[in-house]
N, C-alpha and C positions, 0 to 999 in steps of 0.2 A: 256266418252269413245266413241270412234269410231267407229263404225261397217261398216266391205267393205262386201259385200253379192257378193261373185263371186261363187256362187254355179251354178252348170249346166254347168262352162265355162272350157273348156281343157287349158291346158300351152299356152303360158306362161300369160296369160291373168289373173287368179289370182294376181302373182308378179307384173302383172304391175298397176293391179287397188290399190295393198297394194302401193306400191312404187310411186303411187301418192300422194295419202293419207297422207303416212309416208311425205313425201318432203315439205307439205302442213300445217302438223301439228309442233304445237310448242313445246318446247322444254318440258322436262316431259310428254308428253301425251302421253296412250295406246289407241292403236285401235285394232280390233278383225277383221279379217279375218275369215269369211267363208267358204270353199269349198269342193266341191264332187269332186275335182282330186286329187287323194293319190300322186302326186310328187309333189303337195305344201308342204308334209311334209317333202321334200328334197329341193326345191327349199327359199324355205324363211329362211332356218337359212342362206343360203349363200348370198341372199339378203341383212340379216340384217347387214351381217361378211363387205357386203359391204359400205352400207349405215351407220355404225357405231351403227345400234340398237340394240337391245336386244331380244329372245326370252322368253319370261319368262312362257310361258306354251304351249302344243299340247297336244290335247285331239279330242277322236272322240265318238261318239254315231250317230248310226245308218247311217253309211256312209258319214259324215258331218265332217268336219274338222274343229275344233275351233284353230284357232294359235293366240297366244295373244302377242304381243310386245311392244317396249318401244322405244319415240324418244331419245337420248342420251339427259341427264340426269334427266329422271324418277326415284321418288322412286323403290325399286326393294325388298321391303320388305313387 
C-alpha cells in the first residue's frame, strides 16, 4: 500500500499529491493519504467520482486524516 503524507499542506495540494500517486499506480492498488486539512474529506471523494477510484475508508485521530482508496479494479472486500 501506498502512503502520500501531505500532512501540514492546505488545498488543494493534498488531491494533487493523491492524484499523482493514484495516476502512477496500477491497477488494484490502495494508497493512504494523510492530511491536517479537514476539506480533503470533501475534496477526495470528488477526485476519486473523477479519476474512477474508490473511497473505501476516512477516519481521523487526533487531527490527521487517513482517506484510503482504490485504483479501479482493487479488491473492495
Amino acid at each position: 500500500m501506498t502512503v502520500i503524507d501531505a500532512r501540514g499542506h492546505r488545498c488543494p495540494t493534498p488531491s494533487l499529491k493523491l492524484q499523482k500517486a493514484f495516476r502512477a499506480a496500477g491497477p488494484g492498488e490502495q494508497l493512504t493519504l494523510l492530511a491536517t486539512d479537514p476539506m480533503a474529506r470533501i475534496d477526495v471523494p470528488f477526485l476519486m467520482k473523477d479519476l474512477g477510484g474508490e473511497v473505501l475508508s476516512i477516519s481521523e485521530t487526533d487531527g490527521v486524516l487517513t482517506i484510503v482508496v482504490a485504483t479501479p479494479g482493487a479488491p473492495t472486500g
